[in-house]
N, C-alpha and C positions, 0 to 999 in steps of 0.2 A: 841365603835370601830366598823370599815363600816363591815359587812360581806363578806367575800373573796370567788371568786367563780374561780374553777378550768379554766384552757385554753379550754379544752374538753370539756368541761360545756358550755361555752358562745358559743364556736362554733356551738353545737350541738341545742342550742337554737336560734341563727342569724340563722344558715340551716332552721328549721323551720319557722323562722319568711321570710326569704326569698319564701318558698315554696308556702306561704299565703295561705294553707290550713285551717287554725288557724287564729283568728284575735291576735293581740300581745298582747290584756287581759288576752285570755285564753292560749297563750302559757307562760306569763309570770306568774300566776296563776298555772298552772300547776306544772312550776317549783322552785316558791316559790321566787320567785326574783320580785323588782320591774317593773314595765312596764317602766318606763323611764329608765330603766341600761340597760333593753331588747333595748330598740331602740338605746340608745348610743351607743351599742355593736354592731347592726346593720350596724349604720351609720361610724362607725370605720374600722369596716372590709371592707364594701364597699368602703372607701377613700384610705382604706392599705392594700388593697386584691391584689393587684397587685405586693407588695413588699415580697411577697411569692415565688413569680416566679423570682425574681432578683436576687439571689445569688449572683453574680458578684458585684454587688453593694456592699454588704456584708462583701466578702473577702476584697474587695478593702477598705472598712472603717476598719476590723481589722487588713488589713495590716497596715494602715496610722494610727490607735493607736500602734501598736505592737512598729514602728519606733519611738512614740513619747516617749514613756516608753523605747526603749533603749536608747535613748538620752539622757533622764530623767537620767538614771542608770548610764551612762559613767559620767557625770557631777557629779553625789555624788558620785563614784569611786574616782573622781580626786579631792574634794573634801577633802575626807578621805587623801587621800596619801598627800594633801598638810599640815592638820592639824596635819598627825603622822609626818612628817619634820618637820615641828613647833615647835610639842611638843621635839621632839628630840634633837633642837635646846637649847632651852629653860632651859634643867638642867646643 
């Protein structure tokens, strides 16, 4: 099983690998993680480090789930209400 490394963790270790005070051997060495997870984490943040600042983005995708789950919800309401007439039919 892969070893799981906190959000605070990876961040605090991409800060330092960005810093390059450190070469990414000894940061990732220090912190006990591979050098290749250190760089992936790097290269992650730097492609997605901007969708921090986007909030709006954000709201706007949990709004546009929130709608599809009450739609979701309305339709097995009615659902339900057409199978208890069914069944009610039925005896």
């Amino acid at each position: 099983m892969p070893k799981s490394y906190s959000p605070k963790l990876k961040f605090q270790i991409v800060m330092e690998l960005i810093q390059g005070e450190k070469t990414p051997g000894q940061v990732a060495k220090e912190y006990g993680v591979h050098p290749n997870s250190a760089s992936a984490w790097k290269r992650t943040f730097l492609e997605k480090g901007a969708e921090v600042f986007s909030q709006q983005g954000t709201v706007v995708e949990y709004e546009r789930r929130i709608a599809e789950l009450e739609q979701l919800l309305g339709k097995k309401e009615l659902e339900i209400a057409l199978l208890k007439n069914f069944l009610g039919r039925s005896k």
